[in-house]
C-alpha positions as a Python dict, from the first residue, in 0.01 Angstrom:
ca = {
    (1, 'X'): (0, 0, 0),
    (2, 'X'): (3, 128, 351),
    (3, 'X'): (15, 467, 526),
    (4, 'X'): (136, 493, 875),
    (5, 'X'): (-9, 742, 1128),
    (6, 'X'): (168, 853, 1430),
    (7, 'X'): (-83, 1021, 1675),
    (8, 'X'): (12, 1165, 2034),
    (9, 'X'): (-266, 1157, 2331),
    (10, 'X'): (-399, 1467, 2425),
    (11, 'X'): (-487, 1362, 2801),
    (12, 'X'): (-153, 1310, 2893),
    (13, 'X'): (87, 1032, 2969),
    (14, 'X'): (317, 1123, 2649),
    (15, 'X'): (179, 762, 2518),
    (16, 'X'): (214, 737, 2133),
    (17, 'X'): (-11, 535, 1888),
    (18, 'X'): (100, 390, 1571),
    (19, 'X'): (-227, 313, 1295),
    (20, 'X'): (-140, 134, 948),
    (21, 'X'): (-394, 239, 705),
    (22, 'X'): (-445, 97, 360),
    (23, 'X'): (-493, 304, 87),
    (24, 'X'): (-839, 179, 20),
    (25, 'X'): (-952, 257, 394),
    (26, 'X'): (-824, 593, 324),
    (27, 'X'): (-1019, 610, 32),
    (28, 'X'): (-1323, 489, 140),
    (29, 'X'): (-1302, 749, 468),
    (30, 'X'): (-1264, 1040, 264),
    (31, 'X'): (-1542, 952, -21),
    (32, 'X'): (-1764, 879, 293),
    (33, 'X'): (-1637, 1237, 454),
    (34, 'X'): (-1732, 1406, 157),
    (35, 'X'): (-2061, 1268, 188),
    (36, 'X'): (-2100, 1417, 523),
    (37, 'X'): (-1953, 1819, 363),
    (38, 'X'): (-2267, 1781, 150),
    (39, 'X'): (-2477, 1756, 461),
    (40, 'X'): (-2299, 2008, 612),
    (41, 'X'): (-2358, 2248, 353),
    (42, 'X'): (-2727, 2234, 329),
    (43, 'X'): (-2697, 2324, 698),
    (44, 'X'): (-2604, 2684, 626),
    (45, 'X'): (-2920, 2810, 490),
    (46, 'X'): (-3158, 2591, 643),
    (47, 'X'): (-2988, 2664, 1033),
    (48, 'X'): (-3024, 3076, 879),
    (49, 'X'): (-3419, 3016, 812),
    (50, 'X'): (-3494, 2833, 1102),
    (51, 'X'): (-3348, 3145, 1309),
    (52, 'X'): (-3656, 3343, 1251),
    (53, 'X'): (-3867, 3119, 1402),
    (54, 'X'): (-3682, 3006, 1727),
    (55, 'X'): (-3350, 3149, 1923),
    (56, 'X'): (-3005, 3049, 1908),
    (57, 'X'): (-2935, 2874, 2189),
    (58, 'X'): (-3298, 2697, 2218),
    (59, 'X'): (-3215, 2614, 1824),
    (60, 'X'): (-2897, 2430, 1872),
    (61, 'X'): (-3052, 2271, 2231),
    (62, 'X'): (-3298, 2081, 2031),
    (63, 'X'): (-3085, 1992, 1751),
    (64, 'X'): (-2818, 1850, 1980),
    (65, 'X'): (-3056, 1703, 2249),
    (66, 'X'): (-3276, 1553, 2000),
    (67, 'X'): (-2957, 1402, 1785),
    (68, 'X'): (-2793, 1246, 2087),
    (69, 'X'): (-3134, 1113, 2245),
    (70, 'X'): (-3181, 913, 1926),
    (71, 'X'): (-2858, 786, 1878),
    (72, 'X'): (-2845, 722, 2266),
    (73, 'X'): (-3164, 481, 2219),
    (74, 'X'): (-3029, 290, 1974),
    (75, 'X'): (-2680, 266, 2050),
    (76, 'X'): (-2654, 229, 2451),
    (77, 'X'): (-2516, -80, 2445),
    (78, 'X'): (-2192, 80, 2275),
    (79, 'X'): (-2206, 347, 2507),
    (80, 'X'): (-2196, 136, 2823),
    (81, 'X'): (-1926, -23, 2737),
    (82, 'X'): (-1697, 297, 2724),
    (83, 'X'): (-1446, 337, 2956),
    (84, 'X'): (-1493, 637, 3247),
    (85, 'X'): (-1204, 812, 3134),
    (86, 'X'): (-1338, 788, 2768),
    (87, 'X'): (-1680, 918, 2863),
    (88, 'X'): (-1518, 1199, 2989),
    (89, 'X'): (-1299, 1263, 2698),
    (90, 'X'): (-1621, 1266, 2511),
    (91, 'X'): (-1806, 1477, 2729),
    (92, 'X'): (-1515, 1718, 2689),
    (93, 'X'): (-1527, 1656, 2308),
    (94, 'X'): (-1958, 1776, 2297),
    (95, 'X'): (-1802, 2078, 2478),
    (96, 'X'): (-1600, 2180, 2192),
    (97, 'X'): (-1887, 2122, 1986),
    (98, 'X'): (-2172, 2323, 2168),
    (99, 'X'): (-1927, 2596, 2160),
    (100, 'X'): (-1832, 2580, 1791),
    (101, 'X'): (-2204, 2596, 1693),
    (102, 'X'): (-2289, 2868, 1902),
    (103, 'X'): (-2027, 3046, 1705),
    (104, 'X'): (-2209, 2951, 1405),
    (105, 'X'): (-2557, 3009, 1529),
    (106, 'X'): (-2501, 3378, 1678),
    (107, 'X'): (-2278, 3481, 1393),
    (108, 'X'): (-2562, 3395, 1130),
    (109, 'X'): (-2750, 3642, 1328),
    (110, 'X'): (-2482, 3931, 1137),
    (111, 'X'): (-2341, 3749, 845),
    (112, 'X'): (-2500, 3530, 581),
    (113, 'X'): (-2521, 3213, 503),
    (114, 'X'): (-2291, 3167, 218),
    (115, 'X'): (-2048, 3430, 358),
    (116, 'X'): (-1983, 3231, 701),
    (117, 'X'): (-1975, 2931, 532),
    (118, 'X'): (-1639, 3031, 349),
    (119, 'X'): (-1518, 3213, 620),
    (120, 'X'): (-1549, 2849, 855),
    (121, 'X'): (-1366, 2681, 538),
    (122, 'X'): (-1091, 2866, 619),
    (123, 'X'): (-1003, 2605, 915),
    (124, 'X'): (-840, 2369, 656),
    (125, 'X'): (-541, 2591, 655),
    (126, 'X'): (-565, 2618, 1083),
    (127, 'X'): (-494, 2231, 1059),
    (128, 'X'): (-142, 2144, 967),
    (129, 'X'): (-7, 2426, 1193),
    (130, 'X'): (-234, 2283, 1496),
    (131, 'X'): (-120, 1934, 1351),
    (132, 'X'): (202, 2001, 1403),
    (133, 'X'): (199, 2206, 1752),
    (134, 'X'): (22, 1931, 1937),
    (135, 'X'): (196, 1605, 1757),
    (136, 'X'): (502, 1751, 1724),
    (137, 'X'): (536, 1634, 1370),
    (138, 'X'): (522, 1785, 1034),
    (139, 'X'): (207, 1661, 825),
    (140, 'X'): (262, 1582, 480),
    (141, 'X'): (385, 1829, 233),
    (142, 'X'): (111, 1742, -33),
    (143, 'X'): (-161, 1712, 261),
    (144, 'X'): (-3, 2091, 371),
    (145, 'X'): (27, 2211, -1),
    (146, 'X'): (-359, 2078, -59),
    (147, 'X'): (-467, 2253, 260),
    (148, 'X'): (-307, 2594, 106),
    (149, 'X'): (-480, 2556, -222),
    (150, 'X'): (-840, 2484, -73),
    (151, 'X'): (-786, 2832, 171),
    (152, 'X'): (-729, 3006, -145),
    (153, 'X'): (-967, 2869, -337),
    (154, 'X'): (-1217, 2947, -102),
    (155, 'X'): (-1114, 3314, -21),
    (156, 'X'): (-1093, 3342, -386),
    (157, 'X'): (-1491, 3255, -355),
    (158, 'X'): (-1597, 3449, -82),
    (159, 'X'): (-1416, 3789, -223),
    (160, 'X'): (-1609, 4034, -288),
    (161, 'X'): (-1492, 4458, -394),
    (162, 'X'): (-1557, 4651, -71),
    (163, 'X'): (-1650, 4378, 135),
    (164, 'X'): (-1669, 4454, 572),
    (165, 'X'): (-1570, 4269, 855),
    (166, 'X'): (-1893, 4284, 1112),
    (167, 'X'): (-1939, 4095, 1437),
    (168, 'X'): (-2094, 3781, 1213),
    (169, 'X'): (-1778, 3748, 1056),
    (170, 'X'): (-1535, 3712, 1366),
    (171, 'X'): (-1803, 3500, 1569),
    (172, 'X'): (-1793, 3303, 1182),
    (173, 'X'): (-1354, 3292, 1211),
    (174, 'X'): (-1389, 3161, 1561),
    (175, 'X'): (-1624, 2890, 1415),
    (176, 'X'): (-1353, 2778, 1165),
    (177, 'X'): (-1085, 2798, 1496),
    (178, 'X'): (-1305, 2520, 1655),
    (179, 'X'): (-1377, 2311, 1343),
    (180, 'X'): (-1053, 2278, 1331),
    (181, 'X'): (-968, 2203, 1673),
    (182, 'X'): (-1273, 1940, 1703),
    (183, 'X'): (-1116, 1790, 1374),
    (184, 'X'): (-823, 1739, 1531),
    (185, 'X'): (-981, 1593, 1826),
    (186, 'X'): (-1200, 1371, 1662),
    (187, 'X'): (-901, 1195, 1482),
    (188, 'X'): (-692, 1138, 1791),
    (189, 'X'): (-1020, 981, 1992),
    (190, 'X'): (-1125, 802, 1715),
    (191, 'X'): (-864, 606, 1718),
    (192, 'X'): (-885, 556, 2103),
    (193, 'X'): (-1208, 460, 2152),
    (194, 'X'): (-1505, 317, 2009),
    (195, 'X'): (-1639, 588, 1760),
    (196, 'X'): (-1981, 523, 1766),
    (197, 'X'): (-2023, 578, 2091),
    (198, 'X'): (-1772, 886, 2076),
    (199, 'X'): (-1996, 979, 1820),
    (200, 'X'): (-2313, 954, 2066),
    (201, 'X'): (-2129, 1082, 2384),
    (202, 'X'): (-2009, 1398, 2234),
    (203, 'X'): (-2400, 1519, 2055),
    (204, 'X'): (-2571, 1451, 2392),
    (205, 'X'): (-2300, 1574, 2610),
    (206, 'X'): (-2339, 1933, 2327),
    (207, 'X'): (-2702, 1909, 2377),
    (208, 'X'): (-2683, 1913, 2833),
    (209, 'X'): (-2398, 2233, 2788),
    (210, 'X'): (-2674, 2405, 2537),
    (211, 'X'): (-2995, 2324, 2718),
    (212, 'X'): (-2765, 2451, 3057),
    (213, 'X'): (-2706, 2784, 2885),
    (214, 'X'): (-3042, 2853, 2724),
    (215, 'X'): (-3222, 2802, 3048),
    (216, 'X'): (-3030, 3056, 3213),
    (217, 'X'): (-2976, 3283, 2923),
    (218, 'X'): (-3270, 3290, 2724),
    (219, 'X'): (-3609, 3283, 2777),
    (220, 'X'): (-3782, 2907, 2726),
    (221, 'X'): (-3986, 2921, 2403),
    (222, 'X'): (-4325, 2793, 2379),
    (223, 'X'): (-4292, 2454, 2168),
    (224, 'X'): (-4670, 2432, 2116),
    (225, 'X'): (-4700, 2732, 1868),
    (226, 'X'): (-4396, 2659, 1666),
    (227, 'X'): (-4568, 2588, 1328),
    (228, 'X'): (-4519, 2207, 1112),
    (229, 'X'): (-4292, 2345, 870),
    (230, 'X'): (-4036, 2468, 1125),
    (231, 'X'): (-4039, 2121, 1315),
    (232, 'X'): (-3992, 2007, 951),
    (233, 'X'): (-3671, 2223, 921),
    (234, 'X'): (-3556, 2119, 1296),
    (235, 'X'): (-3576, 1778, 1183),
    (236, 'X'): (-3390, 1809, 880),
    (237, 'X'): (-3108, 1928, 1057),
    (238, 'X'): (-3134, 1651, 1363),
    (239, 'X'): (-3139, 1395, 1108),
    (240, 'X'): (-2926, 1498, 767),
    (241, 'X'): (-2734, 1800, 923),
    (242, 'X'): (-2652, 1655, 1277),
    (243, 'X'): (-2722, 1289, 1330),
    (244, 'X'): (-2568, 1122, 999),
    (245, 'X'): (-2283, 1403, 918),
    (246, 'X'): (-2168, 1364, 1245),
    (247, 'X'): (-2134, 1001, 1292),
    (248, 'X'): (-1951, 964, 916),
    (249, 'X'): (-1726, 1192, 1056),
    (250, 'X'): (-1647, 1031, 1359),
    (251, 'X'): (-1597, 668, 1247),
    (252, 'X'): (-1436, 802, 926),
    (253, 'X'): (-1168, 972, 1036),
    (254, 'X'): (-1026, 676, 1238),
    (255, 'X'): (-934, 584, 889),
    (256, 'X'): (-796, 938, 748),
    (257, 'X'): (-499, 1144, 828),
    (258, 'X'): (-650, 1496, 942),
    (259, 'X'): (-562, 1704, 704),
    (260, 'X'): (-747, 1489, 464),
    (261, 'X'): (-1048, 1548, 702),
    (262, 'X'): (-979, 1893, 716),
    (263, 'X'): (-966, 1934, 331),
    (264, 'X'): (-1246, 1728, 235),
    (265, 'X'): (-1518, 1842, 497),
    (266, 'X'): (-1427, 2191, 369),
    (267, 'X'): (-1569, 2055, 91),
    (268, 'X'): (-1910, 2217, 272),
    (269, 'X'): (-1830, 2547, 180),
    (270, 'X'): (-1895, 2529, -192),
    (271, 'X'): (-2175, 2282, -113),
    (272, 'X'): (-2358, 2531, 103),
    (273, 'X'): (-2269, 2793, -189),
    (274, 'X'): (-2430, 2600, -459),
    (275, 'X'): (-2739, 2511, -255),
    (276, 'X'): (-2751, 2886, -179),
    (277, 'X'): (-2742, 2938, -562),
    (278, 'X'): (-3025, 2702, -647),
    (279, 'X'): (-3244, 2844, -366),
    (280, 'X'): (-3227, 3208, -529),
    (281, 'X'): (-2994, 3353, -269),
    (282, 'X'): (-2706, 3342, -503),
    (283, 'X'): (-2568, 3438, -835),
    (284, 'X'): (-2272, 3191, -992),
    (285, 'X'): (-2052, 3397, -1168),
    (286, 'X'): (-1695, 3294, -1275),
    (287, 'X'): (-1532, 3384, -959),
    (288, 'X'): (-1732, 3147, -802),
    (289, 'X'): (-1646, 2862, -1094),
    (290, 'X'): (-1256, 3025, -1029),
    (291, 'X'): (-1220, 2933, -664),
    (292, 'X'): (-1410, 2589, -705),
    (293, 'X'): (-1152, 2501, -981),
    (294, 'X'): (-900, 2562, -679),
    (295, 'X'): (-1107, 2404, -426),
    (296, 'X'): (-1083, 2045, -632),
    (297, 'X'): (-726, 2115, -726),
    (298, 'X'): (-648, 2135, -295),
    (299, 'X'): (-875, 1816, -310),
    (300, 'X'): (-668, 1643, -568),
    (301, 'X'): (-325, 1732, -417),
    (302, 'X'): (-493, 1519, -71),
    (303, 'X'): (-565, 1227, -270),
    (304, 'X'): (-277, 1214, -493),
    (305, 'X'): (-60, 1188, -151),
    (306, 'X'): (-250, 842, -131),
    (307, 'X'): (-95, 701, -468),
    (308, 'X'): (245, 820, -408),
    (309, 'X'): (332, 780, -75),
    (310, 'X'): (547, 413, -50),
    (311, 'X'): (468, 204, 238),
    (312, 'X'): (676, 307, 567),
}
């Protein structure tokens, strides 16, 4: 069985691309995906903790800097081989990124953990309406009805009697407004270029933008008293939050129709929720079991598309 994926450049020329996917590859993307939303969830509270010890900007310059510098040592061959005008594309792509997680950084400072983490979710809905703005074709309906049922399911979890809007909260929304662009990017480059080295290209490229804006915005901190078990934390996140996450997700969703992506890396949101739970920092109640019943059911509808869609 084969799927057929029609994806329009984004850097002009009106060229079209045509990608035949198996079911299998599809399969195999999106169990690998989810791999990386479990990552991604342990980021939340971990990112939220390291914040007492070391600014925002500084924070995300060391995670990025430190991500891309490895991969860059190891994979330079791939990156050499890129093409100028793909090395920009991915410089353009870090960009995005550096300014997504500064969303996510700052608004932490306001809002917590498990509450921006279901507020970003909400970019799995975002998806088949940017989908179908900048390819100028309808995604599936399943894929569209899946992407519905996940939103809910995750508002449904993050509801709460009386609950306020604060500055944490939009900063968090504009997070899930660039997740969802750099999802949409990632799938159309993916498929252009070599993904590793998209992969590398866009962490270091995130890492020069951040390190640019914290020396001129913040003041530099002084590495040498930062204590073991914060350096611990950093490298958690360079190497299970940033590093491996990242490159899944780039090589995987050469092989997955966004909105897949989309609905499975939302998967982070109840991820992040449950690791909040076992950490003490929440309670699981059956609102909670509720919208994680519809969060699997958005999941399902994805994945079924994969069984009944004939080939084209």
């Amino acid at each position: 069985m084969q799927l057929t994926l029609k994806v329009v450049s984004f850097c002009g020329g009106g060229d079209r691309l045509s990608v035949t996917l198996t079911r299998k590859q599809v399969l195999i993307a999106d169990g690998a995906m989810l791999f990386a939303a479990v990552f991604w969830g342990s980021g939340f509270a971990v990112t939220s903790w390291l914040l007492d010890y070391m600014s925002p900007l500084w924070l995300l310059t060391v995670r990025f800097l430190a991500s891309g510098g490895i991969l860059m040592c190891f994979l330079w061959n791939r990156v050499k081989k890129l093409r100028r005008k793909h090395v920009v594309l991915g410089i353009l792509l870090g960009g995005v990124l550096a300014a997504t997680f500064i969303a996510h950084v700052v608004g932490l400072l306001y809002t917590t953990p498990g509450k921006q983490s279901f507020i970003a979710g909400s970019n799995v809905v975002m998806v088949p309406f940017l989908y179908a703005l900048f390819y100028k074709r309808l995604p599936s309906l399943l894929a569209t009805l899946g992407a519905f049922v996940t939103t809910v399911g995750l508002l449904v979890m993050a509801f709460t009697p009386g609950m306020s809007f604060n500055l944490g909260d939009g900063l968090s929304l504009l997070l899930a407004v660039g997740i969802a662009f750099h999802v949409l990017l990632v799938g159309n480059l993916s498929r252009r270029m070599d993904p590793v080295a998209l992969t590398v290209v866009q962490l270091f490229a995130s890492g020069v933008f951040l390190l640019t804006l914290s020396l001129v915005l913040e003041p530099i901190p002084h590495f040498g008293d930062v204590s073991p078990k914060v350096w611990w934390g950093i490298g958690y996140i360079v190497a299970f939050v940033t590093v491996i996450p990242f490159f899944i997700q780039t090589v995987a969703q050469r092989y997955s129709p966004e909105t897949h992506a989309a609905i499975i890396l939302s998967m982070e949101s109840p991820f992040g929720y449950v690791i909040a739970i076992a950490l003490g920092e929440e309670m699981l109640n059956l609102q909670i079991v509720l919208g994680g019943v519809l969060i699997l059911a958005g999941v399902f509808l994805a994945e079924l598309e994969i069984f009944l869609e004939r080939r084209k």
